[in-house]
C-alpha positions in Angstrom: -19.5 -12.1 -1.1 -20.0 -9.6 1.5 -23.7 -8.5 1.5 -22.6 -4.8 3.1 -20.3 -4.3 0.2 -23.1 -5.3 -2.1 -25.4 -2.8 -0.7 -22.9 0.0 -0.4 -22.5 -0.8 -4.3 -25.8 -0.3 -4.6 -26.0 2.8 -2.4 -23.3 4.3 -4.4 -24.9 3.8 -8.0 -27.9 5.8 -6.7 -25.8 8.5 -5.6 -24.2 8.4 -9.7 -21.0 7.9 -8.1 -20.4 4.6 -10.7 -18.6 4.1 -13.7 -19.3 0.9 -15.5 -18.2 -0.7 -18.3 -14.6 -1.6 -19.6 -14.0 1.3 -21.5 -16.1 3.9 -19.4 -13.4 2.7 -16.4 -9.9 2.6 -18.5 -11.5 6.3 -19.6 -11.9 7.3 -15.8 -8.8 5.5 -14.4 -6.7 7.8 -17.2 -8.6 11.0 -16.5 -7.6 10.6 -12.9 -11.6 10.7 -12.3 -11.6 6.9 -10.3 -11.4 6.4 -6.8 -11.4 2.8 -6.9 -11.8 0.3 -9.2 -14.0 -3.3 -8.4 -13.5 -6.2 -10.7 -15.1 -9.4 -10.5 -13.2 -12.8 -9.7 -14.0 -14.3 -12.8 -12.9 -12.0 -14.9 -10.7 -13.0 -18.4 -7.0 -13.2 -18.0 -6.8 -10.5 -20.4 -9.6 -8.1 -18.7 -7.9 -8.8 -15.3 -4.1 -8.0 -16.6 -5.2 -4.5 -18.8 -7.1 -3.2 -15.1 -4.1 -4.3 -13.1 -1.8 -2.3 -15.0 -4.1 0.6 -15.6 -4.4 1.0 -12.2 -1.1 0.5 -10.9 -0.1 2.7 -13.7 -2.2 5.5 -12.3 -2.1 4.8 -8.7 -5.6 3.5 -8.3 -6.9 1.0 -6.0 -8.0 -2.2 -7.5 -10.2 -4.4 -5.2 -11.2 -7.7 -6.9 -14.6 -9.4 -5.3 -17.8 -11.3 -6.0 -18.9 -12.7 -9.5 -20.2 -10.6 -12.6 -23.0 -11.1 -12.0 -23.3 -10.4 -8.3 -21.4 -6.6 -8.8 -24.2 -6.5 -11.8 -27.1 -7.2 -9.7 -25.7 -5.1 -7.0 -26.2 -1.9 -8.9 -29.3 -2.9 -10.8 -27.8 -3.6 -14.0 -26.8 -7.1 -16.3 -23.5 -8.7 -15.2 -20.5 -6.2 -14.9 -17.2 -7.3 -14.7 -15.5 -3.7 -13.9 -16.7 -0.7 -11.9 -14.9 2.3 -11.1 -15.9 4.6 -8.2 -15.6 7.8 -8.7 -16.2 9.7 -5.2 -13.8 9.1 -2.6 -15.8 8.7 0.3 -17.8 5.9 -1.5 -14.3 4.5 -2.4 -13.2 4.6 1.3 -15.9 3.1 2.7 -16.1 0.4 0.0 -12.6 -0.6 1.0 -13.2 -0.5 4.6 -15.8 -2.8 4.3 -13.8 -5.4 2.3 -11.6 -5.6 5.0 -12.0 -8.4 7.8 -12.0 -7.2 11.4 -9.1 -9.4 13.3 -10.3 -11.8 15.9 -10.3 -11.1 19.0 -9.8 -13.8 21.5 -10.9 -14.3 25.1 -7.6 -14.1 27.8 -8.2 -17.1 30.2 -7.8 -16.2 33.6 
């Protein structure tokens, strides 16, 4: 899991910029109130389908990384399978850093 994310979790949660819990999320995703939704990896079946189609429902971004307990530790509390963001500069720079920069290669000369 990537340690910046982690931190910017972490960052966030500070700020109260967090939502956590299943039903505290579904309530922000519906109230148009999330930026972003995180869900851990090992998340149920069940848990992972109901967040998928809440979100795409509503049009908000679903990024799926690190264990329960890592997101849960990340902000200082037990494990957490959901968080939803609820500020959209956290939820920006969240995404950014899940992304992977591309490679760059060396041109032989």
């Amino acid at each position: 899991m990537n340690p910046k994310l982690l931190n910017q979790l972490g960052l966030a949660m500070r700020a109260g910029k967090l939502v956590t819990g299943d039903e505290g999320v579904l309530k922000a995703i519906r109230s148009g109130e999330a930026k972003l939704v995180v869900m851990s990896t090992d998340a149920s079946a069940n848990t992972r389908k109901k967040f998928q189609d809440k979100c795409q429902f509503y049009g908000v971004p679903l990024m799926e990384t690190g264990t329960k307990f890592e997101l849960g530790r990340s902000i200082g509390k037990e494990m957490r399978v959901t968080i939803g963001v609820t500020d959209v500069g956290f939820a920006q720079m969240l995404q950014k850093s899940q992304e992977i920069p591309a490679e760059v290669k060396h041109i032989d000369q």
